[in-house]
C-alpha positions as CSV (number, residue, x, y, z in Angstrom):
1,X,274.0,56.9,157.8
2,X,276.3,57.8,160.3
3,X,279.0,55.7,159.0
4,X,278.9,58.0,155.8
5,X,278.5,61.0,157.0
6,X,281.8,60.5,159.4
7,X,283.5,59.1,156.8
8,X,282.1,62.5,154.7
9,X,283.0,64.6,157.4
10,X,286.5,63.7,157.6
11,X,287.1,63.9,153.9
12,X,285.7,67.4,153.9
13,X,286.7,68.7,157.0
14,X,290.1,70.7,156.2
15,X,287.9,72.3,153.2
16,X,285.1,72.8,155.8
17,X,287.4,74.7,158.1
18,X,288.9,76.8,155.5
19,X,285.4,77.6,154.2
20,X,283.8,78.8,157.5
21,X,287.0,79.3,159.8
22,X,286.0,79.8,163.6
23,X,286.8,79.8,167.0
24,X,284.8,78.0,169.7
25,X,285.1,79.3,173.4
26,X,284.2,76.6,175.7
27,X,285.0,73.5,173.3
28,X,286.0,71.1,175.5
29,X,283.0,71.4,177.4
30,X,281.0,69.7,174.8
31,X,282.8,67.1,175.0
32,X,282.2,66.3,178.7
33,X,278.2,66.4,177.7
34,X,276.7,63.0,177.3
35,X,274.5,62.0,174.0
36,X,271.1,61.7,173.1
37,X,271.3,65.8,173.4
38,X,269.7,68.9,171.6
39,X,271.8,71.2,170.3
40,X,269.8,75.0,170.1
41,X,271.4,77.4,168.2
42,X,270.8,80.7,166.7
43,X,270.5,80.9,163.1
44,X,271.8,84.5,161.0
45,X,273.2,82.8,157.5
46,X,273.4,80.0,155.5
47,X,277.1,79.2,156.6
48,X,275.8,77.9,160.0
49,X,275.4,74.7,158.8
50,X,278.9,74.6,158.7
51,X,280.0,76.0,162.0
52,X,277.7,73.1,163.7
53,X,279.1,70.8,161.2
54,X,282.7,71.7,161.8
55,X,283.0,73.3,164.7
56,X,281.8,70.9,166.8
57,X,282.6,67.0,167.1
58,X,280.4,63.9,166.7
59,X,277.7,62.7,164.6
60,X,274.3,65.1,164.6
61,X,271.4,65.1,163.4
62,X,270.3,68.3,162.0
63,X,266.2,69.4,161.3
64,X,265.5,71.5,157.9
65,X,262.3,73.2,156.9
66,X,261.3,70.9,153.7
67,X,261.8,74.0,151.6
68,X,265.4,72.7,151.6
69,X,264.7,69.6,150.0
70,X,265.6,70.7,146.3
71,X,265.3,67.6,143.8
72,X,265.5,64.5,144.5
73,X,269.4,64.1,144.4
74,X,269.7,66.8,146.7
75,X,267.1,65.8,149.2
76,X,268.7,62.1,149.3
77,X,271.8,63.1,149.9
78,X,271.1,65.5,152.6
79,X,269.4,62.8,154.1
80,X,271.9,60.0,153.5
81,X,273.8,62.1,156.0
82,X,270.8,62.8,159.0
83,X,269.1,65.7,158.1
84,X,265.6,65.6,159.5
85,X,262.7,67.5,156.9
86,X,260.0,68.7,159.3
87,X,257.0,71.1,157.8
88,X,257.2,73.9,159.8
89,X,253.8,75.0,159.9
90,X,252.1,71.1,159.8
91,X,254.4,69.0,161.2
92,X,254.5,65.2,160.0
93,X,254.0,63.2,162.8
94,X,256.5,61.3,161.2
95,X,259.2,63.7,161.3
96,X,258.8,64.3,165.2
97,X,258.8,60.5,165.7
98,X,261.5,60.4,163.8
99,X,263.1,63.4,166.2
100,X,262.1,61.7,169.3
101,X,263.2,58.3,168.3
102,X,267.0,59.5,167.5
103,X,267.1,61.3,170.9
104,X,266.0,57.8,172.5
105,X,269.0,56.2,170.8
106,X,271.5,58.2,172.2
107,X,272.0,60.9,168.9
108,X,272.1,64.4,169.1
109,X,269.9,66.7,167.2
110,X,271.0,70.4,166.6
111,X,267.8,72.6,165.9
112,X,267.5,76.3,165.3
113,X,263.9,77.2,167.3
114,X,263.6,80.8,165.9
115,X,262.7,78.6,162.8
116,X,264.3,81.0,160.4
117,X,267.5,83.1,159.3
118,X,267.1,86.3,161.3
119,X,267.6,88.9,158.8
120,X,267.4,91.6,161.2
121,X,270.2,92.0,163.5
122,X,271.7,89.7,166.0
123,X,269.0,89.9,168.8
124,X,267.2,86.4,169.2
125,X,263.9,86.2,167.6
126,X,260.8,84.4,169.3
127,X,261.6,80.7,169.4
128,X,259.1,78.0,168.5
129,X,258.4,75.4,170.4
130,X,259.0,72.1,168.8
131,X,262.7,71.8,170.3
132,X,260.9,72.0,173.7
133,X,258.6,69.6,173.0
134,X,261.3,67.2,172.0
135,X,263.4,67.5,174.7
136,X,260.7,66.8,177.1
137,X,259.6,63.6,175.2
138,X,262.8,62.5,174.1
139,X,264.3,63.1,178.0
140,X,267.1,65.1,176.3
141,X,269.9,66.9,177.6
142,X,269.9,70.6,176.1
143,X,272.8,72.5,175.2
144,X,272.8,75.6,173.7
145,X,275.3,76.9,170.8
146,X,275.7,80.7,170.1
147,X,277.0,81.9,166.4
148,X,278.6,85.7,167.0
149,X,277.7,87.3,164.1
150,X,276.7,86.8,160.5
151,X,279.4,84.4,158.8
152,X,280.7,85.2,155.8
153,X,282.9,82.6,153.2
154,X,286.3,82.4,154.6
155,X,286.1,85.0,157.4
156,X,286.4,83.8,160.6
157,X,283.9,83.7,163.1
158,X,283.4,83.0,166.9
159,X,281.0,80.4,168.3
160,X,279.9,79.8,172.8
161,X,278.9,76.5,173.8
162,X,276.8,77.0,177.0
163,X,276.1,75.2,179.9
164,X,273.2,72.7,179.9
165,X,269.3,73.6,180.3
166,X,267.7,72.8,183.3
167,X,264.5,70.5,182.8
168,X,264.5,68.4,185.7
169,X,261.6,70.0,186.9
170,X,259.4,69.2,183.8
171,X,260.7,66.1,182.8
172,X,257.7,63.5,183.2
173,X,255.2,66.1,182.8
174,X,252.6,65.9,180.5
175,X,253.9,67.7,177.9
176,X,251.5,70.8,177.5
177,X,251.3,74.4,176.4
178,X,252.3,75.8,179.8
179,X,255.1,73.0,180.1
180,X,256.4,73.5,176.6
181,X,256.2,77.7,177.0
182,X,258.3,77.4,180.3
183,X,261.3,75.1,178.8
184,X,260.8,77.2,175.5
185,X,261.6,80.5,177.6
186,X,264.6,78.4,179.8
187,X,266.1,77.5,175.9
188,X,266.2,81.7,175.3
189,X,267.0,82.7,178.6
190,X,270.6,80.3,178.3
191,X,271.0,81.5,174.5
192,X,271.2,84.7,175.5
193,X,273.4,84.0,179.2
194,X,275.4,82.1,176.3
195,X,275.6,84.7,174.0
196,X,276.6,87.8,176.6
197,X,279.4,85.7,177.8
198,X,280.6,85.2,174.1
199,X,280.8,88.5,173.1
200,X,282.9,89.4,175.9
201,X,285.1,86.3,175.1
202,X,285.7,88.2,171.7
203,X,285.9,91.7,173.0
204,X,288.8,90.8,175.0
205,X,290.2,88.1,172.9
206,X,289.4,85.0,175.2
207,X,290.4,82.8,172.2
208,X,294.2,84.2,172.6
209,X,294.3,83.7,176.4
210,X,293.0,80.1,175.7
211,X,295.5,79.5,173.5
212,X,298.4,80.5,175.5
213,X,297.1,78.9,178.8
214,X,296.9,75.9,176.6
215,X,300.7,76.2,175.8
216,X,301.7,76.6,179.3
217,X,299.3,73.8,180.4
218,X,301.3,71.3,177.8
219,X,304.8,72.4,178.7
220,X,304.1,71.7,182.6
221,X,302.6,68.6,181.6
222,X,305.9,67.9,179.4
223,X,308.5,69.0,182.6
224,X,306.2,67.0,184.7
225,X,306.7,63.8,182.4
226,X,310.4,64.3,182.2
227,X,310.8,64.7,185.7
228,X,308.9,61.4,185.8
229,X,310.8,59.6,183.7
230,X,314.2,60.7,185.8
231,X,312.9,59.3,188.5
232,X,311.8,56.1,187.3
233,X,315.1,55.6,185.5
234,X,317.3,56.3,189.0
235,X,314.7,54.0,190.5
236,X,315.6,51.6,188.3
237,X,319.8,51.8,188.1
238,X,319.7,52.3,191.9
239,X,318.3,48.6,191.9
C-alpha cells in the first residue's frame, strides 16, 4: 500500500502541482515532526485532497465518509492507496481500529473533524470528535494544517502548518466525553492560532520573504564552502 501509493505519488506529482499549485508557510517544520501523527485540517473544496497530497511530504493516511466509495473500481483503488472509509454517523468499529492501529505503527493520518466541506465561508465549523478520540488512543502527535481559501483548478493557493497540540495532560486518561470535548476544543483553538498567522503570511507576502531569505541563506552557505575549501587546499600545499 504504501509502496504504491509513493511510487503513485511521484508519477503524478508534477501534474498534481500544476493542478492545485500552492504555497506552504512553515514547510520545513513538518518535516522536523515525528510519525505516527494526525494531521487536522479544514476542509472548503474538493481540491484539498490534493493540497495534503502534494503539498506536504510522506506517506498519509487519509479518512473519507463512505459516501466516497463510488463502485467497486473506485473504492479499491482509493484504498489501494490508504484511504480509510469511516460511517460518519455509525462508525465501524472496524474503521477506528483500523485508525488507531496505523497511528500505533508509526503512519500519519490526515482527518478533516468539521466532517464536511464548509459551504459557507471560511470560518471553522464545529469539529467532531473522532480525531480526538484517536489521538488519545492512538498516543498521537497532532498537527494542524490550514487551507486559505477555497481552491480552485490551477489557481494557486496558500496552506500553514502549525505547531503541535498539546495533549500531555490527557494522554492516559480514560478517554471520555469531557476528555474528548477538551482535546476537541485544543484541535480548534490551534486551527484557528494556525489560520490567523496564515492569513497575515499572505497579506504581506511571507511566501516572497521566504524565498529570498532562502537565496541569501544558500549563497552564504556557498561563500562559506568556498572559503572552506581555500583553506583546506593552502593547508594542504603548505604541507
Amino acid at each position: 500500500m504504501k509502496g504504491w501509493h509513493i511510487f503513485l505519488r511521484t508519477l503524478v506529482y508534477p501534474l498534481g502541482r500544476l493542478i492545485a499549485p500552492c504555497k506552504v508557510m512553515d514547510k520545513d517544520k513538518y518535516k522536523k515532526y515525528g510519525r505516527g501523527q494526525i494531521i487536522i485540517s479544514n476542509h472548503l473544496s474538493w481540491i484539498d485532497i490534493l493540497y495534503t497530497y502534494f503539498g506536504l511530504p510522506g506517506y498519509k493516511r487519509v479518512l473519507s465518509k463512505k459516501e466516497n466509495k463510488g463502485n467497486w473500481a473506485q473504492a479499491a483503488f482509493m484504498r489501494s492507496i490508504g484511504v480509510i472509509f469511516i460511517d460518519r454517523d455509525k462508525p465501524e468499529l472496524s474503521s477506528m481500529r483500523e485508525c488507531i492501529d496505523s497511528l500505533k505503527k508509526g503512519q500519519t493520518l490526515s482527518i478533516c473533524p468539521e466532517g464536511t466541506r464548509n459551504r459557507v465561508n471560511r470560518e471553522l465549523q464545529p469539529l467532531h470528535s473522532g480525531a480526538a478520540m484517536f489521538a488519545l488512543k492512538g498516543d498521537a502527535e497532532v498537527v494542524p494544517f490550514v487551507i486559505h481559501h477555497k481552491g480552485k483548478v490551477f489557481r494557486r493557493n496558500y496552506l500553514a502548518v502549525g505547531d503541535p497540540v498539546d495533549l500531555s495532560d490527557l494522554f492516559g486518561h480514560r478517554a471520555d466525553t469531557a476528555t474528548i470535548n477538551e482535546a476537541t476544543e485544543r484541535f480548534r483553538a490551534a486551527m484557528q492560532v494556525t489560520l490567523d498567522r496564515l492569513d497575515v503570511w499572505v497579506e504581506t507576502k511571507g511566501y516572497k520573504h521566504e524565498r529570498k531569505n532562502r537565496r541569501l541563506r544558500n549563497k552564504a552557505l556557498k561563500r562559506q564552502y568556498k572559503a572552506a575549501k581555500r583553506e583546506y587546499a593552502k593547508s594542504r600545499h603548505s604541507k
